[in-house]
VOBA-1610 file (N, C-alpha, C; in pm, whole numbers, padded with zeros to 5 digits, always signed):
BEGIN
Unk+00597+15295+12983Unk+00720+15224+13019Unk+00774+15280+13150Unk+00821+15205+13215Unk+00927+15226+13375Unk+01024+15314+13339Unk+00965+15444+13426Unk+01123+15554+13407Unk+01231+15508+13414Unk+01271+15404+13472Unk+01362+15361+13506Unk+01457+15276+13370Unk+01352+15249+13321Unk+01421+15164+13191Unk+01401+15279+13057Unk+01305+15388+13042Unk+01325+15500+13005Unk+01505+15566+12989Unk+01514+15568+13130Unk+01683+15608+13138Unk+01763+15529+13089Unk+01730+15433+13117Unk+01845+15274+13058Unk+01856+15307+12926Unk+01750+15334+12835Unk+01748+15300+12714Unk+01803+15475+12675Unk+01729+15549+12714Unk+01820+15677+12648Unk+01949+15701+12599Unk+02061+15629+12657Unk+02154+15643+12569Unk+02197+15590+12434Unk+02069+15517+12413Unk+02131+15368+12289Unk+02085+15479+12186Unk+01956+15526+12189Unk+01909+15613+12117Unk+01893+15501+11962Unk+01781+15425+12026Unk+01788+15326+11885Unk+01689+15346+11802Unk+01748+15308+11648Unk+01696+15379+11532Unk+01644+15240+11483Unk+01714+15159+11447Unk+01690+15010+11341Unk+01652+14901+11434Unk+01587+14839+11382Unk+01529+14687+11476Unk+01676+14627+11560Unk+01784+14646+11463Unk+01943+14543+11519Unk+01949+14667+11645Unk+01904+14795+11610Unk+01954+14873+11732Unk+01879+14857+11869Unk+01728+14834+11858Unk+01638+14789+11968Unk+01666+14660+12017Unk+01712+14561+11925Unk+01741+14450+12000Unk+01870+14428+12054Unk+01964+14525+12085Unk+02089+14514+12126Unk+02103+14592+12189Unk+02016+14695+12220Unk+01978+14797+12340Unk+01906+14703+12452Unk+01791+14645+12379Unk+01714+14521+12481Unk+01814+14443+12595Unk+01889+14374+12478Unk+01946+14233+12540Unk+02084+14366+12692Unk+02137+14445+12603Unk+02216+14482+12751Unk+02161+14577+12900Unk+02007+14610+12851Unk+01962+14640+12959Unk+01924+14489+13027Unk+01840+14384+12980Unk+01851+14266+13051Unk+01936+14260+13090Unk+02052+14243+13070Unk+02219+14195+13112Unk+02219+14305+13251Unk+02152+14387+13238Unk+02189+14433+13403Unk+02072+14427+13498Unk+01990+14442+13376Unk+01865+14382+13538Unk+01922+14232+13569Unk+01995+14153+13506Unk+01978+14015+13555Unk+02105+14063+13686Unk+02175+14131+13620Unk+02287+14156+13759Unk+02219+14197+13885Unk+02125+14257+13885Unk+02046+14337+14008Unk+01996+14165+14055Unk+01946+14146+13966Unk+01868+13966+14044Unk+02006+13877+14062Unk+02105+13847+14002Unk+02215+13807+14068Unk+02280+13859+14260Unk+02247+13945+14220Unk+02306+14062+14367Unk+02217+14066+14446Unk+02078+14068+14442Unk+01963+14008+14505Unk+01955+13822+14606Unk+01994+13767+14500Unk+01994+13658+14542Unk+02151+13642+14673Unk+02248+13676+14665Unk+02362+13698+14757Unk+02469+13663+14632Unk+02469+13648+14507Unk+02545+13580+14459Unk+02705+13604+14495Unk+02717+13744+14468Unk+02799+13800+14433Unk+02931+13798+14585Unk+02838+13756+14654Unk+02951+13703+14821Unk+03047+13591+14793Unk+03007+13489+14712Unk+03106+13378+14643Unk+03160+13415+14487Unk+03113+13450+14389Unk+03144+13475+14284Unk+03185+13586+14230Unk+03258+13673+14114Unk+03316+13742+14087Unk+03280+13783+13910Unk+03247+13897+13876Unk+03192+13887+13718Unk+03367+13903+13646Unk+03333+13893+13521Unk+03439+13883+13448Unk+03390+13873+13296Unk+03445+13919+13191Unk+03472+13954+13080Unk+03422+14048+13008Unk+03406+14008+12874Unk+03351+14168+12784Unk+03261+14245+12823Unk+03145+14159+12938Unk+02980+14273+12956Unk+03065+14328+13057Unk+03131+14278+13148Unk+03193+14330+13276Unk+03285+14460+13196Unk+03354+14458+13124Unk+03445+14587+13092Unk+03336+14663+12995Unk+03209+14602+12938Unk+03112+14707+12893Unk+03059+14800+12987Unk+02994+14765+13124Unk+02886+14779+13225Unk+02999+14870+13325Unk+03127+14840+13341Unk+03182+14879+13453Unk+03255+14982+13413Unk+03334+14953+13282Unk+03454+15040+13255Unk+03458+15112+13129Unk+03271+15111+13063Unk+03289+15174+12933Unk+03333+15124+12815Unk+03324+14958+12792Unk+03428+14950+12702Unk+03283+14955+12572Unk+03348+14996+12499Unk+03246+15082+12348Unk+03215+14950+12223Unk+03169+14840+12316Unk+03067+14740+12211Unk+02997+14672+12247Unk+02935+14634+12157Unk+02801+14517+12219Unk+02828+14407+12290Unk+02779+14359+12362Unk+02857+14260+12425Unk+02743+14121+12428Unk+02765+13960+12444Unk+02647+13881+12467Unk+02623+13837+12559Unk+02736+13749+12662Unk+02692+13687+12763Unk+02717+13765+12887Unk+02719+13694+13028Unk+02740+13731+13160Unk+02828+13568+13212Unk+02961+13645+13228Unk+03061+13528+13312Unk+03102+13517+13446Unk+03120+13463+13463Unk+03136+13499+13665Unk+03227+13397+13696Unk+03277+13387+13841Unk+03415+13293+13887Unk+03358+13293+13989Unk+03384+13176+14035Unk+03404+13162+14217Unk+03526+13230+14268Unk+03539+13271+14377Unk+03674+13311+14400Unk+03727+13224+14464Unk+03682+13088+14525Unk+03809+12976+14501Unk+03729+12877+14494Unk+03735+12758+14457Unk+03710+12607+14424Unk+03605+12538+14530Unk+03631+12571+14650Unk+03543+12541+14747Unk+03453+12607+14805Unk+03414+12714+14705Unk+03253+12800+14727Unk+03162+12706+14723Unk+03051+12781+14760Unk+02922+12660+14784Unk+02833+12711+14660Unk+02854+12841+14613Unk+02796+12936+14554Unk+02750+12822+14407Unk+02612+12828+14356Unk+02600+12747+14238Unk+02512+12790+14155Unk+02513+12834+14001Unk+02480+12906+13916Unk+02290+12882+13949Unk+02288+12739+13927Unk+02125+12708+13945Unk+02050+12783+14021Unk+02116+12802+14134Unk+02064+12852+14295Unk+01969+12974+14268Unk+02036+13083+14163Unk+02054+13212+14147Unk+01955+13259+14012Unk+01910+13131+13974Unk+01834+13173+13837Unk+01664+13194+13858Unk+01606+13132+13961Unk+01493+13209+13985Unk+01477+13344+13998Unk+01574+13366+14097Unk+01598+13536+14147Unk+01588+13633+14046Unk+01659+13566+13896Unk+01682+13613+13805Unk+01547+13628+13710Unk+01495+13555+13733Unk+01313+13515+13654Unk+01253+13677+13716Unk+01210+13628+13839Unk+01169+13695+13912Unk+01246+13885+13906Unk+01361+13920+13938Unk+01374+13995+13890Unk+01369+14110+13749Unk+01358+14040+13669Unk+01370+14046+13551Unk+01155+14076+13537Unk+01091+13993+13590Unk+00992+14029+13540Unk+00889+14152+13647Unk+00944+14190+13761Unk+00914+14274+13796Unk+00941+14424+13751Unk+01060+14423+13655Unk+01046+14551+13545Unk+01003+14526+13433Unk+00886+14417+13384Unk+00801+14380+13273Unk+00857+14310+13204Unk+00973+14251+13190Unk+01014+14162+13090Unk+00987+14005+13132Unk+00989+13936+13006Unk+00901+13783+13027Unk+01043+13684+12992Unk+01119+13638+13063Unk+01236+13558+13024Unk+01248+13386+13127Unk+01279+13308+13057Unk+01319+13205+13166Unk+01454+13151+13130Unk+01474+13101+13294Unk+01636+13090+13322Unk+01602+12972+13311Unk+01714+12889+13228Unk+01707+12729+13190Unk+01852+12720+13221Unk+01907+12647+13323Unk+01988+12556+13290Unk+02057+12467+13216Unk+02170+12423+13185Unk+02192+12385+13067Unk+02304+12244+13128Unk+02283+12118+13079Unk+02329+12023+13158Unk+02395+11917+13014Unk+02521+11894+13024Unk+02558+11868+12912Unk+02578+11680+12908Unk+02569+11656+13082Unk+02585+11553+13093Unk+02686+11479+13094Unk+02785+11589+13142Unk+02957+11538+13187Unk+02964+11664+13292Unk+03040+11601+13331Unk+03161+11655+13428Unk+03226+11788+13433Unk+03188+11924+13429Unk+03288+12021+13389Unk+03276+12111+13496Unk+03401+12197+13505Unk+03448+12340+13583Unk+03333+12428+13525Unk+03275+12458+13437Unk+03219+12542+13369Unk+03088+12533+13390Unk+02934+12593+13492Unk+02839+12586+13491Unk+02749+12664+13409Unk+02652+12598+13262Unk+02615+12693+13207Unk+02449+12729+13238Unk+02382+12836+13172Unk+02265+12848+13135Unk+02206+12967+13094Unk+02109+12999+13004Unk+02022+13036+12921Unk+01953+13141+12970Unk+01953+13243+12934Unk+01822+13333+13009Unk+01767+13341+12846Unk+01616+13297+12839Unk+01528+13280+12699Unk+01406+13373+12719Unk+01409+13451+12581Unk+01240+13523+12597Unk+01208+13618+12446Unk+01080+13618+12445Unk+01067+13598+12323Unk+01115+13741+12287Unk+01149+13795+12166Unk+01234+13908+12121Unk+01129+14023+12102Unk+01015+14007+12059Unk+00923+14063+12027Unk+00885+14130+12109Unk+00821+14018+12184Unk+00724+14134+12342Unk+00789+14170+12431Unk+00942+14098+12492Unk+01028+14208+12564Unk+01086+14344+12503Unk+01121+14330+12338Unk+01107+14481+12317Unk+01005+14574+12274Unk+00889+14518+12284Unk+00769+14614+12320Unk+00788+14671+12484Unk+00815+14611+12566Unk+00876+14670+12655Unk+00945+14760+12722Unk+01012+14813+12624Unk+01102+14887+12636Unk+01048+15009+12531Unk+00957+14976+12499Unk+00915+15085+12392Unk+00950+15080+12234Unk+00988+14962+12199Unk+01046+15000+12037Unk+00892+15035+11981Unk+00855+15046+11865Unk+00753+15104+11817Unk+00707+15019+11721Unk+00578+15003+11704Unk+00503+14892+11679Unk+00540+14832+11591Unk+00533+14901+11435Unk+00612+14855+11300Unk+00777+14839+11308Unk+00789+14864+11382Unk+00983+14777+11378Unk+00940+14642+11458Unk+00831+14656+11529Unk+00880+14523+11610Unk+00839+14400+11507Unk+00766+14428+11429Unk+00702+14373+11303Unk+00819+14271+11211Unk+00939+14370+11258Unk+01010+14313+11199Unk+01093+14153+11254Unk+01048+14144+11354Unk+01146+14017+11426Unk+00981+13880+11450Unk+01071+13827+11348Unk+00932+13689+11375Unk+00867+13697+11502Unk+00751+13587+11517Unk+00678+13595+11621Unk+00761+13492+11719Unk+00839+13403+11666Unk+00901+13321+11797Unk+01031+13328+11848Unk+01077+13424+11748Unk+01206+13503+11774Unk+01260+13475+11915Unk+01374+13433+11922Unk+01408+13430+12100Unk+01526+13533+12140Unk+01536+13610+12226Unk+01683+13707+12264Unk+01720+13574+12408Unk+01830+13536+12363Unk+01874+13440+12393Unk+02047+13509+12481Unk+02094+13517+12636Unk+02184+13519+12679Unk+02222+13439+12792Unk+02349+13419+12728Unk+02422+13308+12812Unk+02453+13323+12955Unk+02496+13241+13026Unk+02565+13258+13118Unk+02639+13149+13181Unk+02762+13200+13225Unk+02869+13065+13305Unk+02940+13106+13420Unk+02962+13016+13486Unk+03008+13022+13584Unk+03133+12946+13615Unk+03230+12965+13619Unk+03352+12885+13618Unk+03394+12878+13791Unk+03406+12706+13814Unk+03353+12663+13963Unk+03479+12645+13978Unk+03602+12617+13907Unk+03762+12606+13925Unk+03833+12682+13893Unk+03807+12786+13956Unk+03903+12931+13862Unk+04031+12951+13910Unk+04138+12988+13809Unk+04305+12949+13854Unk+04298+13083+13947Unk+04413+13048+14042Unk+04436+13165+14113Unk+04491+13298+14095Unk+04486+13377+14210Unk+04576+13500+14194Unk+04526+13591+14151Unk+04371+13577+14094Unk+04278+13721+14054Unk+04247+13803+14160Unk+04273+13925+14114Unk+04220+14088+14191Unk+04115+14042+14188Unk+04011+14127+14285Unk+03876+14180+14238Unk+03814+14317+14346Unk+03746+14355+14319Unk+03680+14504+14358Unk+03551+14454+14379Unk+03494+14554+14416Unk+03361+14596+14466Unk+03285+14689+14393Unk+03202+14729+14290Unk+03163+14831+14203Unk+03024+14879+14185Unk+03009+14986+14239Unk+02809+15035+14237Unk+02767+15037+14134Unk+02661+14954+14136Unk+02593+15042+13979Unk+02467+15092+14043Unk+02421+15165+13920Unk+02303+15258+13989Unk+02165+15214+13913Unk+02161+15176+13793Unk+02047+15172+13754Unk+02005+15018+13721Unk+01920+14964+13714Unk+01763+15049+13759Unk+01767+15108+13859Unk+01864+15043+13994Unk+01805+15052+14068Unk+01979+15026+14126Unk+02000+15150+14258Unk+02140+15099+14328Unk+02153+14929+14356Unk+02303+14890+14278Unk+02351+14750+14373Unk+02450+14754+14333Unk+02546+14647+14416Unk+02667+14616+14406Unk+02712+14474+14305Unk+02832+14507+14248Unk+02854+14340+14218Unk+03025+14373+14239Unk+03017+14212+14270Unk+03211+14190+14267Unk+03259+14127+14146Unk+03340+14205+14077Unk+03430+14161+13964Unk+03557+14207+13983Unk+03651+14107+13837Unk+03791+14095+13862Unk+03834+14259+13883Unk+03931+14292+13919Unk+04032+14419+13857Unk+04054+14422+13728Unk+04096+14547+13652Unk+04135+14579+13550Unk+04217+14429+13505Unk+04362+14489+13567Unk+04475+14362+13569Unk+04435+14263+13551Unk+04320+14153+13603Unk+04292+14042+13595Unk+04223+14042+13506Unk+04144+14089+13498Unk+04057+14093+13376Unk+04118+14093+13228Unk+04225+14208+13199Unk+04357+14182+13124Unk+04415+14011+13119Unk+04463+13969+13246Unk+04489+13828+13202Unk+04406+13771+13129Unk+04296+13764+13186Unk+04198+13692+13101Unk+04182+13691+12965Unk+04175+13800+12953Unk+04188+13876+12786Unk+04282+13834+12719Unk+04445+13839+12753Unk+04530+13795+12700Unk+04522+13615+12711Unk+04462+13556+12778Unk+04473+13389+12746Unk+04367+13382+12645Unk+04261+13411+12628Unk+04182+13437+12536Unk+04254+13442+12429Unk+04280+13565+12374Unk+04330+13585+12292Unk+04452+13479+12200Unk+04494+13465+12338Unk+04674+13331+12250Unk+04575+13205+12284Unk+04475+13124+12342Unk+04491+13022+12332Unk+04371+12950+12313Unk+04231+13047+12278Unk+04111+13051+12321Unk+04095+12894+12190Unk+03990+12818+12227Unk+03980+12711+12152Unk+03891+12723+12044Unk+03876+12797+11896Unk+03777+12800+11867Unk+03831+12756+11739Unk+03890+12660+11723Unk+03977+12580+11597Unk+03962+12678+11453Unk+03936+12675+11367Unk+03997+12741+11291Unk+03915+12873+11252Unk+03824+12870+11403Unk+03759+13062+11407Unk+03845+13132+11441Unk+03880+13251+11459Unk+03921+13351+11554Unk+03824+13461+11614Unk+03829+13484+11724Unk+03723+13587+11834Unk+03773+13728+11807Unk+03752+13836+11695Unk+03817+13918+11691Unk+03754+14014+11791Unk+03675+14012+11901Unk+03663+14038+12051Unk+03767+14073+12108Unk+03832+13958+12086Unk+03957+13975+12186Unk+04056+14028+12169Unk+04071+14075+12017Unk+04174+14149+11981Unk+04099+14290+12003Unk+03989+14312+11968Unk+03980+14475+11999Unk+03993+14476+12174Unk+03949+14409+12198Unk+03946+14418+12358Unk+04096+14465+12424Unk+04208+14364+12386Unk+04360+14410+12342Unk+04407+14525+12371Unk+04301+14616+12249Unk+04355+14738+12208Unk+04312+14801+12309Unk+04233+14818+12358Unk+04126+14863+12462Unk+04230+14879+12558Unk+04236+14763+12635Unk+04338+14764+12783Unk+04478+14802+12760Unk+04557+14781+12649Unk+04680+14888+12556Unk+04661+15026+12578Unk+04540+15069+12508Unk+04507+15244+12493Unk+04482+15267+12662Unk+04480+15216+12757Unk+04403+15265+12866Unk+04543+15225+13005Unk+04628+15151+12940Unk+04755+15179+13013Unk+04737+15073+13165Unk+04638+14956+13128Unk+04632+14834+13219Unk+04756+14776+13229Unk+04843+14775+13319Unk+04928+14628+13392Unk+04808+14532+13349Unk+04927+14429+13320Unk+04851+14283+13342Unk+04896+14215+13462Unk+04851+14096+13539Unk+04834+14072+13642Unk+04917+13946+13592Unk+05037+13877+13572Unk+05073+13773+13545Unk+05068+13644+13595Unk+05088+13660+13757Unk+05051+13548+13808Unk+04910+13488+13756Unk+04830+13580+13775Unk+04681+13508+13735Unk+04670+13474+13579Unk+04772+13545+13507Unk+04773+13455+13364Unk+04830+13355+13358Unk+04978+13329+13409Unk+05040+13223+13445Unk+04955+13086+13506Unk+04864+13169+13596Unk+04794+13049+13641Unk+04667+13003+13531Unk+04593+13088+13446Unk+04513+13037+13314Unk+04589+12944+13260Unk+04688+12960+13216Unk+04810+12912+13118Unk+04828+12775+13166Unk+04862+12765+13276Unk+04922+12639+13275Unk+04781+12573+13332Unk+04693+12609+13396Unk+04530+12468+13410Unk+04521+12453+13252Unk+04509+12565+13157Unk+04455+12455+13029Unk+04595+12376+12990Unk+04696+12381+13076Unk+04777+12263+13035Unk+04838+12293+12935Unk+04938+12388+12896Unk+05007+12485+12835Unk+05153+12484+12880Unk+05290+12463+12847Unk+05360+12517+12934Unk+05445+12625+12885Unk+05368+12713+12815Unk+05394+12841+12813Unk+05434+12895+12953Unk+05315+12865+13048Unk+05319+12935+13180Unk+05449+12903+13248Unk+05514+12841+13192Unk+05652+12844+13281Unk+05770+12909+13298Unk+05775+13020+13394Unk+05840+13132+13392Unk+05808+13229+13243Unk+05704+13253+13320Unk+05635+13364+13233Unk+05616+13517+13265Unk+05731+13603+13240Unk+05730+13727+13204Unk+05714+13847+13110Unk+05729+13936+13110Unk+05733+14036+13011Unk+05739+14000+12884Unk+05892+13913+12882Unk+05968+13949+12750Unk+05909+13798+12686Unk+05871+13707+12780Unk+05835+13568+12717Unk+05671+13581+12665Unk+05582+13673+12707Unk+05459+13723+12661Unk+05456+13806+12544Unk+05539+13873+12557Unk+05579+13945+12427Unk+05579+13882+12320Unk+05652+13813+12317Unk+05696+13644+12222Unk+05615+13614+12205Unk+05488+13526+12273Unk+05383+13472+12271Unk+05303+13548+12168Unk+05251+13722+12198Unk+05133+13810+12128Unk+05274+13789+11989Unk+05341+13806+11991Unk+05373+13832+11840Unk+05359+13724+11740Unk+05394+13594+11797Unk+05418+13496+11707Unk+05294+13452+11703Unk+05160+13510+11777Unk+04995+13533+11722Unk+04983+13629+11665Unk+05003+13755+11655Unk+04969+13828+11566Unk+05033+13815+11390Unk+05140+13757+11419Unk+05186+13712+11295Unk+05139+13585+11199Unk+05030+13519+11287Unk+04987+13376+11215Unk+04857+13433+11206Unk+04773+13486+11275Unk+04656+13486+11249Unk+04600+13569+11163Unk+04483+13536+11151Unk+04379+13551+11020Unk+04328+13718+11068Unk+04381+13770+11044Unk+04335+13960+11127Unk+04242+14009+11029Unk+04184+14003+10920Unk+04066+14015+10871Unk+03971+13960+10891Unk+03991+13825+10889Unk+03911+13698+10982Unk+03788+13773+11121Unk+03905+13801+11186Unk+03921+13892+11348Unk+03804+13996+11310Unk+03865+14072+11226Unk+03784+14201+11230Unk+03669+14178+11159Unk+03645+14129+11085Unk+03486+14056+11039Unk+03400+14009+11114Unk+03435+13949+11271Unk+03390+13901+11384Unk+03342+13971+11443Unk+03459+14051+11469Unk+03416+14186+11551Unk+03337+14328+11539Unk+03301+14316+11384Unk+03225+14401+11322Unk+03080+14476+11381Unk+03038+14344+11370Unk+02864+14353+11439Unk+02881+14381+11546Unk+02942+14410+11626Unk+02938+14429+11796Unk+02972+14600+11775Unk+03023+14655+11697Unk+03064+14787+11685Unk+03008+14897+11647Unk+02984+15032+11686Unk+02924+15115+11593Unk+02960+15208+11524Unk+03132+15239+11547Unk+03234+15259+11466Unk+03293+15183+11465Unk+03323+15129+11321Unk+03433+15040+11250Unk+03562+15104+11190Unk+03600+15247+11253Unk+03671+15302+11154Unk+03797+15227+11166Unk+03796+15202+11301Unk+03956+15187+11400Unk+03971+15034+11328Unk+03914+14948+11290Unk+03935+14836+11210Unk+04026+14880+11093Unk+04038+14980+11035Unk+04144+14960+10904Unk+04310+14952+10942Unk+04308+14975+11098Unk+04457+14986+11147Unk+04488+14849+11171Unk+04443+14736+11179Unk+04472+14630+11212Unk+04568+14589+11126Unk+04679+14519+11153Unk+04796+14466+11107Unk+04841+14326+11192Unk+04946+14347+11136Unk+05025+14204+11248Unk+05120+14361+11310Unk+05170+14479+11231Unk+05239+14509+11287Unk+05199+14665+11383Unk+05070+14652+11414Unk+04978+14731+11465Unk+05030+14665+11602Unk+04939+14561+11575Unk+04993+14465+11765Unk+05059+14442+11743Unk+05158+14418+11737Unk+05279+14399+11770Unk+05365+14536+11824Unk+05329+14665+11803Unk+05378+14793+11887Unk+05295+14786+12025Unk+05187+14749+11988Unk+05108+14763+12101Unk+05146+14669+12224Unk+05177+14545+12154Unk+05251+14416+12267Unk+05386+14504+12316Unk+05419+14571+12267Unk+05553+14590+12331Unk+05528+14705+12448Unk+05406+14780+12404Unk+05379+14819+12540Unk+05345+14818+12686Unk+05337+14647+12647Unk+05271+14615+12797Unk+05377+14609+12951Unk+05315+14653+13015Unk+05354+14640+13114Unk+05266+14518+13230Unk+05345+14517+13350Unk+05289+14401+13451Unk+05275+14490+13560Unk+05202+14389+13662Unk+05188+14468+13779Unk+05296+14419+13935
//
């Protein structure tokens, strides 16, 4: 195996087949960033959500897809463009994946697609060991998403951030702060009818414990494109309002059942309440 993915994988230190294949899928998730950053992507677009606060800022769970933004409406920048690069990258450190596009046949802000490959022989790859791999059928697919949001509301931060492995590159993603907005529209308004993403509540806790400002304008501006008018004159004390009168309706076992599998301590799950967040909402601050 490639020293290089040697190192990648050393920290997962994986024991069980669920542990090799979730070690797999987030070293892909950054070689595909190296083939993103390869291709120029990252001059028009901006990463954003859970892999982004996994990869950048440590945040302590599994994560699935890769999201990205234009940084304004009239980039030229287009998800398709960027997915060979991604083939191609991806299989020059031995892994066998293809980037499919995904075309729904309407109209949307939201560009998606597929990085597909079979589960088996990319984690022979990486070294899992013969009889575990035994364990994942032969057509098994490790299947990660990706989107690109071509109308993104305004007013997001973003940075510049090295990563080093495999191999030095750069990518541009939101700021803390923005990234926080994001999190918090998620959280109050995300559409998943009578699921809840308990993601987004640990995520919550995450940017709470770590003493993030949120970036309001750029939530204000989430808020009101999905056509909300929450966003109208939206501060502190009117957000506040908002996380409580969610933490008080929703299904918080629901949540944490969601969020389970992504974790490898579950201890911090028995604190969940309505009146857990709700101390925690009162801590927030803006920027």
């Amino acid at each position: 195996m490639n020293k290089a993915l040697e190192d990648m994988l050393r920290p997962y230190a994986p024991v069980t087949p669920l542990d090799w294949e979730q070690a797999t899928r987030e070293i892909v998730q950054e070689i595909a960033l190296l083939g993103f950053w390869r291709s120029g992507f990252f001059e028009q677009a901006s990463f954003y959500g859970g892999t982004a606060l996994r990869i950048f800022h440590g945040l302590n769970r599994f994560s699935e897809d890769l999201d990205f933004s234009l940084a304004s409406p009239s980039d030229q920048t287009r998800l398709e463009a960027a997915l060979a690069s991604l083939q191609t990258e991806l299989a020059a450190w031995g892994f066998s994946f293809e980037a499919e596009p995904k075309s729904s046949g309407k109209r949307t802000a939201i560009e998606s697609a597929f990085l597909k490959g079979n589960t088996r022989i990319n984690l022979l790859n990486v070294g899992v060991p013969t009889e575990l791999s035994r364990h994942f059928p032969t057509g098994q697919k490790l299947t990660i998403k990706l989107e690109l949001d071509t109308r993104p509301p305004p007013f997001a931060g973003t940075e510049v951030k090295t990563h080093l492995m495999p191999t030095p590159f750069q990518v541009r993603l939101y700021d803390l702060p923005s990234l926080f907005a994001g999190k918090l529209h998620a959280l109050l308004f995300r559409g998943w009818k009578s699921r809840v993403k308990g993601r987004d509540f640990y995520d919550f806790v995450w940017f709470v414990g770590r003493r993030v400002p949120v970036n309001l304008p750029h939530l204000a501006a989430r808020i009101r494109q999905s056509g909300n008018p929450a966003s109208d004159h939206l501060n502190l004390k009117t957000l506040r309002t908002l996380l409580h009168e969610r933490f008080e309706t929703v299904n918080l076992a629901a949540a944490a059942d969601e969020v389970r599998p992504f974790l490898r301590d579950t201890r911090e799950l028995s604190l969940w309440s309505a009146a857990f967040f709700k101390e925690l909402a009162n801590r927030l601050t803006s920027q």
